[in-house]
Each structure stands twice: as C-alpha cells, then as structure tokens.
HTML snippet that shows the backbone in 3Dmol.js (N, CA, C, O; Angstrom):
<script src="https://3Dmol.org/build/3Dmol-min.js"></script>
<div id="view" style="width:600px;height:400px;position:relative"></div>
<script>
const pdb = `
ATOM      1  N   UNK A   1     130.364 -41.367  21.597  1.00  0.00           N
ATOM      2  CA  UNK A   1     129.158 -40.622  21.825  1.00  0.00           C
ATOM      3  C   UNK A   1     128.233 -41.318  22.796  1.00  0.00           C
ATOM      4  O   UNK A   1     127.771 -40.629  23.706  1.00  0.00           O
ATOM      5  N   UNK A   2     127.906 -42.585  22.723  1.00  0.00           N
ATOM      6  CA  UNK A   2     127.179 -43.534  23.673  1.00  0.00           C
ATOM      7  C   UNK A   2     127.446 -43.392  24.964  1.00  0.00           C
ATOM      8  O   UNK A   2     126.573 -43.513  25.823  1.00  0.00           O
ATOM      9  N   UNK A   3     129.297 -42.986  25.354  1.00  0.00           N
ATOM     10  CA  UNK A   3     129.617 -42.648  26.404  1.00  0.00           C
ATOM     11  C   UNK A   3     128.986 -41.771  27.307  1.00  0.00           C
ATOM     12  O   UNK A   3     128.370 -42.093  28.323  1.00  0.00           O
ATOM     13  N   UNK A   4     129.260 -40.186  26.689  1.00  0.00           N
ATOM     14  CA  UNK A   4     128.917 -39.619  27.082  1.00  0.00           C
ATOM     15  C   UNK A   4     127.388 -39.132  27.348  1.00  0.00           C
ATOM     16  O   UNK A   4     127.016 -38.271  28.146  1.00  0.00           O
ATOM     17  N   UNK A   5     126.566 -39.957  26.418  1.00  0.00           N
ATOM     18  CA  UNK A   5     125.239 -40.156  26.321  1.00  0.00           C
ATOM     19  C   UNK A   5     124.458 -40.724  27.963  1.00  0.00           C
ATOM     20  O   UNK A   5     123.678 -40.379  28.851  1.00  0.00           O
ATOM     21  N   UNK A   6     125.415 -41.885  27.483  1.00  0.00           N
ATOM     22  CA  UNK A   6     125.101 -42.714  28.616  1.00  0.00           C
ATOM     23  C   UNK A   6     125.378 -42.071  30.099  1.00  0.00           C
ATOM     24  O   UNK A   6     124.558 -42.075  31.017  1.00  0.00           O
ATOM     25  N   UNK A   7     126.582 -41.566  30.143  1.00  0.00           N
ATOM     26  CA  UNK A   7     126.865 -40.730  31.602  1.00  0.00           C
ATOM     27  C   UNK A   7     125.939 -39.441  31.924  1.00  0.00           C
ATOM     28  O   UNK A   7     125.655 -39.020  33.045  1.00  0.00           O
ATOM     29  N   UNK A   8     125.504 -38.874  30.573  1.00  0.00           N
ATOM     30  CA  UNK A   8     124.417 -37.296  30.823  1.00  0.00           C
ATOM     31  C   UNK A   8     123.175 -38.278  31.438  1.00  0.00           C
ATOM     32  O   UNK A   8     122.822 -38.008  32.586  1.00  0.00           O
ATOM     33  N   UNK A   9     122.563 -39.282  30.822  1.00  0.00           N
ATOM     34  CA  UNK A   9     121.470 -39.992  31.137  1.00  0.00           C
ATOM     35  C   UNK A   9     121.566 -40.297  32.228  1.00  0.00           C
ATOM     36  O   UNK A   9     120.536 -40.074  32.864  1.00  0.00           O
ATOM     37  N   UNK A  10     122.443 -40.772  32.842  1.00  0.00           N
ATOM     38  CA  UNK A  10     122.575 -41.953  34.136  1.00  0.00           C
ATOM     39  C   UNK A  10     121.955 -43.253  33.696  1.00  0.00           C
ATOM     40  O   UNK A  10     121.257 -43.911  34.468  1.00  0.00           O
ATOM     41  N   UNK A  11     122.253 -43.695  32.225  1.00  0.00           N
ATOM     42  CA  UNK A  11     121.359 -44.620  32.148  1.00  0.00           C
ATOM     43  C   UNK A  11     121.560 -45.644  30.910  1.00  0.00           C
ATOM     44  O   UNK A  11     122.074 -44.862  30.110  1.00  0.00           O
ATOM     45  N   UNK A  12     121.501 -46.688  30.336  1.00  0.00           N
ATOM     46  CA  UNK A  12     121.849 -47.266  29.105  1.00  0.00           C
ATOM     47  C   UNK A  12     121.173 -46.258  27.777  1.00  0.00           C
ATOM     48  O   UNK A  12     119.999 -45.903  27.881  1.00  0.00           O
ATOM     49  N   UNK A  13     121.646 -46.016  27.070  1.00  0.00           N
ATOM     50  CA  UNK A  13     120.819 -45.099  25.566  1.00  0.00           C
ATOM     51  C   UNK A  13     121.209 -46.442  24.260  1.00  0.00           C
ATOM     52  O   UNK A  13     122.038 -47.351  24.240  1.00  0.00           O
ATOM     53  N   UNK A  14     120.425 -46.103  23.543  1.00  0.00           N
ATOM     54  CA  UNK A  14     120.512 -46.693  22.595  1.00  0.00           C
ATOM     55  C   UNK A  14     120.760 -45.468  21.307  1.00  0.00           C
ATOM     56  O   UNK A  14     120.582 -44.416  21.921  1.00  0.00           O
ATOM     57  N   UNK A  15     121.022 -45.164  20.102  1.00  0.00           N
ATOM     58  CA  UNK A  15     121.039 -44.776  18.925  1.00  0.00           C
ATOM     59  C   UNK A  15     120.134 -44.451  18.254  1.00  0.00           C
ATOM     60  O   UNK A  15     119.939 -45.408  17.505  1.00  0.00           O
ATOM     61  N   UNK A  16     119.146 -43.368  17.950  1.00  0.00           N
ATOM     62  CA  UNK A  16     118.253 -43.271  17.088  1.00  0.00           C
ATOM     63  C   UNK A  16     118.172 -42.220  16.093  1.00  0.00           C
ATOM     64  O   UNK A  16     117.193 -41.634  15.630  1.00  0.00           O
ATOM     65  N   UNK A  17     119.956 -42.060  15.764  1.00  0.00           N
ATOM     66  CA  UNK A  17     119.837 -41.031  14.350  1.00  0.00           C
ATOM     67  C   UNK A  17     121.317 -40.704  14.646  1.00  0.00           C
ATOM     68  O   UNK A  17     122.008 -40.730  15.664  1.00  0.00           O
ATOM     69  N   UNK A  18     121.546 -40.362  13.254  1.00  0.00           N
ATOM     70  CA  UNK A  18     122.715 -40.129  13.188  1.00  0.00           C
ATOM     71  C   UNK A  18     122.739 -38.755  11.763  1.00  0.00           C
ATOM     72  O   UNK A  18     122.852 -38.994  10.561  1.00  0.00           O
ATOM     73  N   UNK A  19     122.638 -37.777  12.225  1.00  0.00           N
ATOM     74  CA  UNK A  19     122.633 -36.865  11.082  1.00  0.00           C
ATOM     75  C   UNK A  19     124.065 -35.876  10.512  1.00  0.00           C
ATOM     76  O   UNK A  19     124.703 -35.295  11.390  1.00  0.00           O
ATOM     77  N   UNK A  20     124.479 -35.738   9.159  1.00  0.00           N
ATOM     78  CA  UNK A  20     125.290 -34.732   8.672  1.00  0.00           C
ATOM     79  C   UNK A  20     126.604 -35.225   9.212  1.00  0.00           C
ATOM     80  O   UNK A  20     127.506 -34.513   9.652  1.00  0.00           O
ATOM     81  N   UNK A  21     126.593 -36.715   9.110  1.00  0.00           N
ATOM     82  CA  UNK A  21     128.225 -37.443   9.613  1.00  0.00           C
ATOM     83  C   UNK A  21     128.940 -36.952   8.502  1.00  0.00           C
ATOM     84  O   UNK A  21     128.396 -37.021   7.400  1.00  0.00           O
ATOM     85  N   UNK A  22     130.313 -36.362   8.627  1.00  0.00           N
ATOM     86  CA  UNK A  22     131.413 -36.034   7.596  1.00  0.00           C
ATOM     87  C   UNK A  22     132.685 -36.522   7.904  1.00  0.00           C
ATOM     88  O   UNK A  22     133.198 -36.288   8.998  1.00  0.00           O
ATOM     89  N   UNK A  23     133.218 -37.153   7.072  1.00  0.00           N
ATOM     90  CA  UNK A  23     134.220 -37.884   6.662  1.00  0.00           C
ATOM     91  C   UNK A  23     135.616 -37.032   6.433  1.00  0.00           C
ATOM     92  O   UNK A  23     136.223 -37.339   5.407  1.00  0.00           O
ATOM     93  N   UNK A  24     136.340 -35.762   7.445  1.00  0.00           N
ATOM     94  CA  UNK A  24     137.021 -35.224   5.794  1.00  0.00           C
ATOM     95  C   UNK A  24     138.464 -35.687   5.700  1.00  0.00           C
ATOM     96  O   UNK A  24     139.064 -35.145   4.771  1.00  0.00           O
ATOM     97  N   UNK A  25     139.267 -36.648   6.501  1.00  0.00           N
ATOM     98  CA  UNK A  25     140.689 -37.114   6.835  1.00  0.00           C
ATOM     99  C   UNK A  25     140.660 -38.358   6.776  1.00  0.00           C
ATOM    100  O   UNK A  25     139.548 -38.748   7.129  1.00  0.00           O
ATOM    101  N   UNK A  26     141.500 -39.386   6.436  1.00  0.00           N
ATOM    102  CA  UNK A  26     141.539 -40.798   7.332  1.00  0.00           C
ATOM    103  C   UNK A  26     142.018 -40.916   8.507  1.00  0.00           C
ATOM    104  O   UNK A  26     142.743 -39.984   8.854  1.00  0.00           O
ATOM    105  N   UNK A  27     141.861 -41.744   9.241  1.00  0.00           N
ATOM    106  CA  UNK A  27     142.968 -42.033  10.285  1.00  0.00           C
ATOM    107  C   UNK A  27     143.849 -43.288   9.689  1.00  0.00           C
ATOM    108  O   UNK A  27     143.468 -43.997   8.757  1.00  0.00           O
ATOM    109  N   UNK A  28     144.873 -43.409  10.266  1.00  0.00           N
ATOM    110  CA  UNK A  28     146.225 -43.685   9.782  1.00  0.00           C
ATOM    111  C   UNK A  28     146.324 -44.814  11.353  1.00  0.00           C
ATOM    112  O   UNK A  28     146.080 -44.605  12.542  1.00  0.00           O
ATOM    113  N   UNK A  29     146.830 -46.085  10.534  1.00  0.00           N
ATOM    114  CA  UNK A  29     147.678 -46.713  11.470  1.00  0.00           C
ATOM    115  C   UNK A  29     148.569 -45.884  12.549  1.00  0.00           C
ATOM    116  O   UNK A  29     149.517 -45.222  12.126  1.00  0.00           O
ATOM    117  N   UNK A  30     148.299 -45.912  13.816  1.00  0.00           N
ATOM    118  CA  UNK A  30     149.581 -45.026  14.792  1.00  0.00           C
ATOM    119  C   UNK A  30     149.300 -43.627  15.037  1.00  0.00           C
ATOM    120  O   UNK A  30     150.071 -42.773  15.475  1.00  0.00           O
ATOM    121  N   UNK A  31     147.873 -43.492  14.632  1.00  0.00           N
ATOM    122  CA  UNK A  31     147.362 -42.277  14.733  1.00  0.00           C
ATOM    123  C   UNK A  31     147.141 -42.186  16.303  1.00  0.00           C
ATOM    124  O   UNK A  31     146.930 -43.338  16.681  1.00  0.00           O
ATOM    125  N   UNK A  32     147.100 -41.297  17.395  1.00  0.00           N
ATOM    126  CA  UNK A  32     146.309 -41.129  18.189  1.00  0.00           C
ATOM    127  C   UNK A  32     145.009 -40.483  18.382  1.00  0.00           C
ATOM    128  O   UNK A  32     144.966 -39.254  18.325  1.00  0.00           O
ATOM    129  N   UNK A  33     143.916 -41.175  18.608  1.00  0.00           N
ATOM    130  CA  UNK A  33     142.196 -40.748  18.243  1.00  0.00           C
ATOM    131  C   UNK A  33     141.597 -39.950  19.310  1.00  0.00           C
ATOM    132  O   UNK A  33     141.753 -40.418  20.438  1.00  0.00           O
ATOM    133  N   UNK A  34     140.979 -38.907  19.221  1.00  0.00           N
ATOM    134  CA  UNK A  34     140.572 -38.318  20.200  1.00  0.00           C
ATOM    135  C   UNK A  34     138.991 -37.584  20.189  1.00  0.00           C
ATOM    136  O   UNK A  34     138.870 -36.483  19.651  1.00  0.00           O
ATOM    137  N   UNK A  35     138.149 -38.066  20.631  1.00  0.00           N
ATOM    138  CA  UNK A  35     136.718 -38.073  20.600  1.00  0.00           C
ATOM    139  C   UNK A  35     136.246 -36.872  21.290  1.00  0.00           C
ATOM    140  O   UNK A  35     136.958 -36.606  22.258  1.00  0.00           O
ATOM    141  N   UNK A  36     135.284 -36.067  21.104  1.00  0.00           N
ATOM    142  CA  UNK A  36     134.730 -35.144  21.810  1.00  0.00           C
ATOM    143  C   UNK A  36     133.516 -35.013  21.852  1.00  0.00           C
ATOM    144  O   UNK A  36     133.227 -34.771  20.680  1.00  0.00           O
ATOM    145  N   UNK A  37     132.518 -35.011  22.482  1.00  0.00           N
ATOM    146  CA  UNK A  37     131.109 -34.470  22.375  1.00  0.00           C
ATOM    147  C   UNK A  37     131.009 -33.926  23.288  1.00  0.00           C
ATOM    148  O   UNK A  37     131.522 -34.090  24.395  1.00  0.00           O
ATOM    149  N   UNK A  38     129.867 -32.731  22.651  1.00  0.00           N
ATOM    150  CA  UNK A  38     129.671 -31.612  23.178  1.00  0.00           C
ATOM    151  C   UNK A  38     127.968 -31.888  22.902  1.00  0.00           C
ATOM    152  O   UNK A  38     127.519 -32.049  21.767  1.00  0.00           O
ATOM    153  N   UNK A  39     127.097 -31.910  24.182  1.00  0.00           N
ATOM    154  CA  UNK A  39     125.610 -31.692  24.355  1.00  0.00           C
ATOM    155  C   UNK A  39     124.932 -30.565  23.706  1.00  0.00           C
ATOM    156  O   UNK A  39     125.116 -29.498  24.291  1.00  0.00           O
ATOM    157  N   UNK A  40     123.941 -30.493  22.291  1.00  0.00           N
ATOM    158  CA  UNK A  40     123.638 -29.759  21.390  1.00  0.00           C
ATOM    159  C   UNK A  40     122.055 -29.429  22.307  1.00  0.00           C
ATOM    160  O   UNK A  40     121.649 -28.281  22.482  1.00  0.00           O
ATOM    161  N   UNK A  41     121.399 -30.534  22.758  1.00  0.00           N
ATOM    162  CA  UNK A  41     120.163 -30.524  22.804  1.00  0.00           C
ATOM    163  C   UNK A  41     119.372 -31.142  23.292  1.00  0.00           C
ATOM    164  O   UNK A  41     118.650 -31.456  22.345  1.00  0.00           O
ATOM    165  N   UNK A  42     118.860 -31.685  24.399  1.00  0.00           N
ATOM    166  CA  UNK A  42     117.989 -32.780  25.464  1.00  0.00           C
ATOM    167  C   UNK A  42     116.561 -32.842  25.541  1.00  0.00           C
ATOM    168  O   UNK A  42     115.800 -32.049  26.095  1.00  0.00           O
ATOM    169  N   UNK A  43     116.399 -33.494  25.148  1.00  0.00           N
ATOM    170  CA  UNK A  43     114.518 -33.821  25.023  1.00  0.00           C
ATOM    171  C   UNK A  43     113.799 -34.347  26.743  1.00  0.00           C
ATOM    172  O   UNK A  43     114.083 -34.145  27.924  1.00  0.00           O
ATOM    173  N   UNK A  44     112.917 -34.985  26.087  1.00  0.00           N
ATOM    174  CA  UNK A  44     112.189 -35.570  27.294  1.00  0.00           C
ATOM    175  C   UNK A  44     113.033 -36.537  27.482  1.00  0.00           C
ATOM    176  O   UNK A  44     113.829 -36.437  28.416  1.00  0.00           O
ATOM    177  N   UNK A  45     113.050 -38.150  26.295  1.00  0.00           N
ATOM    178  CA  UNK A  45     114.044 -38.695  26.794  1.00  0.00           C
ATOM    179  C   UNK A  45     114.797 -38.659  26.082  1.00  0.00           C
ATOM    180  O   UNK A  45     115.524 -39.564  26.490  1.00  0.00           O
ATOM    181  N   UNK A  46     115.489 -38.082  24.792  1.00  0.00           N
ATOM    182  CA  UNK A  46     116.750 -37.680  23.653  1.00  0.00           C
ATOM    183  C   UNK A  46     117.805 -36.662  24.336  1.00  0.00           C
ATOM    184  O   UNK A  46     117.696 -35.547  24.848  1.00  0.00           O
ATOM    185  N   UNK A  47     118.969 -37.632  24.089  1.00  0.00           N
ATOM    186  CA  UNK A  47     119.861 -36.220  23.747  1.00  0.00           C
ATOM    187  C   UNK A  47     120.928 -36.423  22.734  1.00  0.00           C
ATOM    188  O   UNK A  47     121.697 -37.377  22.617  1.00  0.00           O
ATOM    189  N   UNK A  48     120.778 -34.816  21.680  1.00  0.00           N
ATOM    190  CA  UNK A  48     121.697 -34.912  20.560  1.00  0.00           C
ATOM    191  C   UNK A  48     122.833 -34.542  21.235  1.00  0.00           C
ATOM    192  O   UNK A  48     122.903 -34.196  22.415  1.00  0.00           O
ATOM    193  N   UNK A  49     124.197 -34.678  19.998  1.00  0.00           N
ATOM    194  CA  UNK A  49     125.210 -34.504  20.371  1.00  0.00           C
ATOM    195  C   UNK A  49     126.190 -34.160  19.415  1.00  0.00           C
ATOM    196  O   UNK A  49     126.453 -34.893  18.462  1.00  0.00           O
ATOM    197  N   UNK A  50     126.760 -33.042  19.633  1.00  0.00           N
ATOM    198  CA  UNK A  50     127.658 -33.008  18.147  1.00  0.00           C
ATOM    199  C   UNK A  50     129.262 -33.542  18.777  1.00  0.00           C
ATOM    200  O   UNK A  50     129.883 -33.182  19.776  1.00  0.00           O
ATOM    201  N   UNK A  51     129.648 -34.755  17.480  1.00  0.00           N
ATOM    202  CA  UNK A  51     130.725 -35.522  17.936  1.00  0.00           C
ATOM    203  C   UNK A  51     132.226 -35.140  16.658  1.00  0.00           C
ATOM    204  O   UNK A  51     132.315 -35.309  15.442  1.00  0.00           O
ATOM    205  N   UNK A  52     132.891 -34.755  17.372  1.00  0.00           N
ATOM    206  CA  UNK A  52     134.398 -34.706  16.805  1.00  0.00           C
ATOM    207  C   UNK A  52     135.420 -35.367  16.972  1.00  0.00           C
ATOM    208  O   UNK A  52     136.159 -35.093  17.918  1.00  0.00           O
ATOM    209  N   UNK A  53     135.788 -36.653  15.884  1.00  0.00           N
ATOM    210  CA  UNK A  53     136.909 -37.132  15.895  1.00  0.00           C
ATOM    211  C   UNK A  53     138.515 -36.358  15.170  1.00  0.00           C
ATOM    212  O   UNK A  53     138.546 -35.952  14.009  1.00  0.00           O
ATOM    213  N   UNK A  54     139.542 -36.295  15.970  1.00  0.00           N
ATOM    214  CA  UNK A  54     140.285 -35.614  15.852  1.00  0.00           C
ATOM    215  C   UNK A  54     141.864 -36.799  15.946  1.00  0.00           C
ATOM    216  O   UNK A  54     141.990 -37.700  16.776  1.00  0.00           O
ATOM    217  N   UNK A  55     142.724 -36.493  15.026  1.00  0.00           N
ATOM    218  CA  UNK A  55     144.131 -37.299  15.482  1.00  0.00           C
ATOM    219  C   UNK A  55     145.003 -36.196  15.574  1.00  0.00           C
ATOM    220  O   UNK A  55     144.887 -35.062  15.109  1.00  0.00           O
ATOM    221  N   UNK A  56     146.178 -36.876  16.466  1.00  0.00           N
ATOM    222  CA  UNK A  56     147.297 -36.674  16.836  1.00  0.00           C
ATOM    223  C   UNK A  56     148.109 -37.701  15.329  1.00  0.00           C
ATOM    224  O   UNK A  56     148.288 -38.894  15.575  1.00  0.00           O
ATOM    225  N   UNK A  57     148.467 -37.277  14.139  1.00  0.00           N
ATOM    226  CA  UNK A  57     149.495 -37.933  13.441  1.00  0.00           C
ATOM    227  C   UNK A  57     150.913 -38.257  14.267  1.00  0.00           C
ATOM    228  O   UNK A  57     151.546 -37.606  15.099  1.00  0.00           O
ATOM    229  N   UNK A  58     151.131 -39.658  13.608  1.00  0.00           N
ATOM    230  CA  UNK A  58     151.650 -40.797  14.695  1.00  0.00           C
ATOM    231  C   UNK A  58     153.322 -39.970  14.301  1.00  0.00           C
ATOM    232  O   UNK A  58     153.584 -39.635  13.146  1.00  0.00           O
ATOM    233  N   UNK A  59     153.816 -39.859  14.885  1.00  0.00           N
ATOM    234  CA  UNK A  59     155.630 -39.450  14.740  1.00  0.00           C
ATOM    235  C   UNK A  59     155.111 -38.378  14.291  1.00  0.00           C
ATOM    236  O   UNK A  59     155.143 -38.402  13.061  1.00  0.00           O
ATOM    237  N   UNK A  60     154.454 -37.054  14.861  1.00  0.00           N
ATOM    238  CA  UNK A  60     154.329 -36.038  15.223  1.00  0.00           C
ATOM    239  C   UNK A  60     154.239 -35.613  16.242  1.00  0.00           C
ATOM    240  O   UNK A  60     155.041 -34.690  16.390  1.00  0.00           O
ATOM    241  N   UNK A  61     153.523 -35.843  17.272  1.00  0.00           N
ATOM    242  CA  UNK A  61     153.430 -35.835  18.713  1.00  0.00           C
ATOM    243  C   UNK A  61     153.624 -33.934  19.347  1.00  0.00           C
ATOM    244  O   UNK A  61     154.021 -33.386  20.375  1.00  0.00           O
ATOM    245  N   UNK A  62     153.031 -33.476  17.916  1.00  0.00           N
ATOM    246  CA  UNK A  62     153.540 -32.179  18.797  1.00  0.00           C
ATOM    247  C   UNK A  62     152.376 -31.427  19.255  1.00  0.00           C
ATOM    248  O   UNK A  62     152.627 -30.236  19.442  1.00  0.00           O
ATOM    249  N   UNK A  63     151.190 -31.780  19.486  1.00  0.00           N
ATOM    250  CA  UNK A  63     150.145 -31.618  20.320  1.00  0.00           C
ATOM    251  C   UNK A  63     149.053 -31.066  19.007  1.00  0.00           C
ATOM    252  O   UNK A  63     147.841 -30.918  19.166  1.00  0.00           O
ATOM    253  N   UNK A  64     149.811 -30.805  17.684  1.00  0.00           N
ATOM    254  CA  UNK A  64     148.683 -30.550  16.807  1.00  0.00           C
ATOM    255  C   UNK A  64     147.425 -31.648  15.943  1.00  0.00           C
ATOM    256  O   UNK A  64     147.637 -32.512  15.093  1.00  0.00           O
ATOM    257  N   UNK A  65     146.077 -31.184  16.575  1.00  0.00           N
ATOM    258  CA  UNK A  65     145.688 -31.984  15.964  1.00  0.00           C
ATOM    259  C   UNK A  65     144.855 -31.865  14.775  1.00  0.00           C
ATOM    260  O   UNK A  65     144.732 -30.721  14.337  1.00  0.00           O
ATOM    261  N   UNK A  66     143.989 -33.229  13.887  1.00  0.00           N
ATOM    262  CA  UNK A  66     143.533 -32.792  12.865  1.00  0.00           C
ATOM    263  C   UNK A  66     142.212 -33.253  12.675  1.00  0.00           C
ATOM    264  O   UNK A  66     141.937 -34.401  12.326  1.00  0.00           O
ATOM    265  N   UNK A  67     141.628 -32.612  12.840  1.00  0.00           N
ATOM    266  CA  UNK A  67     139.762 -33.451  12.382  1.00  0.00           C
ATOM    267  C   UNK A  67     139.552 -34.279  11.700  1.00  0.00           C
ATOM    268  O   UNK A  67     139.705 -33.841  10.559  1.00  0.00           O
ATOM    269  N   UNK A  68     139.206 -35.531  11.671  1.00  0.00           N
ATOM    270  CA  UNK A  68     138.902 -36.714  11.049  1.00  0.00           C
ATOM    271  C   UNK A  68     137.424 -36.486  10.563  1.00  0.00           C
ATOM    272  O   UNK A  68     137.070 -36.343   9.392  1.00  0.00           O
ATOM    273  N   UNK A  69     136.633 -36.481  11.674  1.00  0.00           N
ATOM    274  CA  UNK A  69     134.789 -37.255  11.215  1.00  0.00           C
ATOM    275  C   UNK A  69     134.864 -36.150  12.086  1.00  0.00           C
ATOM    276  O   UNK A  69     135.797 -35.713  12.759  1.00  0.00           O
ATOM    277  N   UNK A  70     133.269 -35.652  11.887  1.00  0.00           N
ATOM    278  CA  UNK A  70     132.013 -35.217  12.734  1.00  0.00           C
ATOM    279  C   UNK A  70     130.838 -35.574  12.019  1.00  0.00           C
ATOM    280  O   UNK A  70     130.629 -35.955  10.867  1.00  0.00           O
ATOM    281  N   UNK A  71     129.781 -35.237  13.500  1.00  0.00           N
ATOM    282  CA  UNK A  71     128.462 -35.328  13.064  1.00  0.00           C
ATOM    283  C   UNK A  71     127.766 -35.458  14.314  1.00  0.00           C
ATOM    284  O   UNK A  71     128.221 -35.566  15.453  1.00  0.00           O
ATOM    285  N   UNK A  72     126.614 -35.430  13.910  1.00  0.00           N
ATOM    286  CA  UNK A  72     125.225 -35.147  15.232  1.00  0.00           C
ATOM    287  C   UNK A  72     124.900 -36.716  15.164  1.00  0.00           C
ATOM    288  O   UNK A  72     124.881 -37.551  14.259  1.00  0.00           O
ATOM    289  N   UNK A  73     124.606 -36.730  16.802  1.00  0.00           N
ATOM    290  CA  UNK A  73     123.776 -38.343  17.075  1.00  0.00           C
ATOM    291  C   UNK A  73     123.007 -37.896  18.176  1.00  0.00           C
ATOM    292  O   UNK A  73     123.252 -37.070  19.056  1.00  0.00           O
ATOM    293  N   UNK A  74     121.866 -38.728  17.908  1.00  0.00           N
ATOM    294  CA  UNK A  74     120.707 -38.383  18.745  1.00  0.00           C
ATOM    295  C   UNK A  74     120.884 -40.028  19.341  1.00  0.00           C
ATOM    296  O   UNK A  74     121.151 -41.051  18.711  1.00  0.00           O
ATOM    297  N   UNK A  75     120.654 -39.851  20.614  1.00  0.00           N
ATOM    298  CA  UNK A  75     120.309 -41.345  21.218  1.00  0.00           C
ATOM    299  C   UNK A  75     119.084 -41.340  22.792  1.00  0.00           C
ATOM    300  O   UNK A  75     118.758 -40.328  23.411  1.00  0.00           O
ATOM    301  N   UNK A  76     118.789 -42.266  22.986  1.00  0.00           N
ATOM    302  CA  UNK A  76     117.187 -42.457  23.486  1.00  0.00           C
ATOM    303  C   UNK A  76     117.991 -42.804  24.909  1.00  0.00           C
ATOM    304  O   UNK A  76     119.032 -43.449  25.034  1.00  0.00           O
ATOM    305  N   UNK A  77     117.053 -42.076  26.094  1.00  0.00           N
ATOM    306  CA  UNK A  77     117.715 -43.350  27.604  1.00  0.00           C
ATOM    307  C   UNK A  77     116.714 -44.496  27.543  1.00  0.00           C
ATOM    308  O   UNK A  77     115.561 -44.599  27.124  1.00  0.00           O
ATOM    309  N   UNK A  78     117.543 -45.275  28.090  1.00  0.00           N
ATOM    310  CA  UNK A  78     116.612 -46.780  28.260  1.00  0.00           C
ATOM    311  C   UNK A  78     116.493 -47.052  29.630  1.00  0.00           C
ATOM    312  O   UNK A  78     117.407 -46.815  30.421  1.00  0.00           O
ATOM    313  N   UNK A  79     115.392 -47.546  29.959  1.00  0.00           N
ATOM    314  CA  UNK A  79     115.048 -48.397  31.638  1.00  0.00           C
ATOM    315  C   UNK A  79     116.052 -50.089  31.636  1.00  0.00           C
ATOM    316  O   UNK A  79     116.772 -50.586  30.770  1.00  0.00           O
ATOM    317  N   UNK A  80     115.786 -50.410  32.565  1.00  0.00           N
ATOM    318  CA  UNK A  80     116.125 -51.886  32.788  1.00  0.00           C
ATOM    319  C   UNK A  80     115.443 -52.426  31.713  1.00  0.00           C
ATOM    320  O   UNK A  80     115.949 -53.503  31.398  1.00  0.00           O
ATOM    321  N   UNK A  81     114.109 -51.990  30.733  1.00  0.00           N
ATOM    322  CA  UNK A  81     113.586 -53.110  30.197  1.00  0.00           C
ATOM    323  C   UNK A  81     114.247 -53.050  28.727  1.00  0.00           C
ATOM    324  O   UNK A  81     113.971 -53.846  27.830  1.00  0.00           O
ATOM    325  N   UNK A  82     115.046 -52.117  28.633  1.00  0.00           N
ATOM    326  CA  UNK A  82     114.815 -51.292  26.956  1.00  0.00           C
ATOM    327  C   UNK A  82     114.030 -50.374  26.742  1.00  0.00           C
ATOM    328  O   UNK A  82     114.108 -49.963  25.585  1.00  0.00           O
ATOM    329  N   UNK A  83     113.083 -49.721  27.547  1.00  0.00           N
ATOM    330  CA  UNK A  83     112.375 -48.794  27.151  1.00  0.00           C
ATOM    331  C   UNK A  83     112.710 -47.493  27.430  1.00  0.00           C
ATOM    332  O   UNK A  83     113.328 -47.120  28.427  1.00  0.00           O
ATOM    333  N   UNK A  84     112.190 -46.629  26.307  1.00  0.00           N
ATOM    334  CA  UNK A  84     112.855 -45.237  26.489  1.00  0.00           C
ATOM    335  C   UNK A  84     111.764 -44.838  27.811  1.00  0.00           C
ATOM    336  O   UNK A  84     110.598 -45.070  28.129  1.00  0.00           O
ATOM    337  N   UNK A  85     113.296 -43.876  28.488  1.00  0.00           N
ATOM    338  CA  UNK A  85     112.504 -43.469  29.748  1.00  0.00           C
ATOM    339  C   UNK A  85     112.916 -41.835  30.386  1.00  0.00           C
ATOM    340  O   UNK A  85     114.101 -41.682  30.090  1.00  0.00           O
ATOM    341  N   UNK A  86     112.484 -40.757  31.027  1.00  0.00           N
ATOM    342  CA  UNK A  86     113.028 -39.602  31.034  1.00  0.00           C
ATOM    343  C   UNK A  86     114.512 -39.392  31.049  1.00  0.00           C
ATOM    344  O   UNK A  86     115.244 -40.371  31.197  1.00  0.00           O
ATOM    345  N   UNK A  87     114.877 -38.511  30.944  1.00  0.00           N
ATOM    346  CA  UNK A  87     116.386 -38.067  31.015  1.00  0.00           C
ATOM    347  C   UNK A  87     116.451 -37.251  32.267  1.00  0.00           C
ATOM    348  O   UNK A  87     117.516 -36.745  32.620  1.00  0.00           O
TER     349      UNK A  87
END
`;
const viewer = $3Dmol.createViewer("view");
viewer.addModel(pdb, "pdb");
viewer.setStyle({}, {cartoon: {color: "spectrum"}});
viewer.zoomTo();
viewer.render();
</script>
C-alpha cells in the first residue's frame, strides 16, 4: 500500500490509519502473494486505499486466486522534512 501511496503522491507517505483490516485465509509457505490497491479517496494531503491480498496456492498454478487480507489504509505525503505536505 505505501507503494502505491507513495507513487500517487510523488512523494514519501507515512501511515496514519489502518481501518476494517480482515484476516479471512492464511498464506501458506509457496504461496504466490499478490497485492492490489485501488485509490478509495484523496484529501488535501491523505490518501485512503482499499488493499487486497490475494494467493496463487503453491502446486496449483492455475491462475485461480484466493483472498487472504483486506482493508483500508489511509497514509499522509511527507516533504523532505517529514512533514505532511499537499498531494
């Protein structure tokens, strides 16, 4: 999520919430992990994000995958100093 945070910003973000994270799979040794966020919402300088972790089960490989975690994260852009600064 920081990733893509960071690339919408053009800029370092930091973390300032993390809401309605759900747990509903494990991942498994040999799993392949696959991350998604999708931009919910952009403030002055916030932007939320709803994030989906998803696997590929390992000696399956047949392109089906299965939802692990989601949840919303809000994170701040930062200047050179640390300070939150527009988006």
């Amino acid at each position: 999520g920081g990733t893509a945070a960071a690339q919408r910003a053009k800029s370092r973000v930091a973390t300032v919430g993390v809401e309605a994270m759900s747990f509903h799979r494990p991942v498994r040794v040999g799993d392949v992990l696959c991350c998604y966020a999708s931009l919910e919402k952009q403030g002055t300088t916030s932007l939320t994000f709803r994030i989906e972790a998803w696997v590929i089960r390992a000696g399956t490989y047949q392109g089906d995958e299965v939802l692990v975690t989601e949840g919303h994260f809000t994170f701040v852009a930062l200047d050179e100093s640390g300070r939150k600064r527009k988006v």
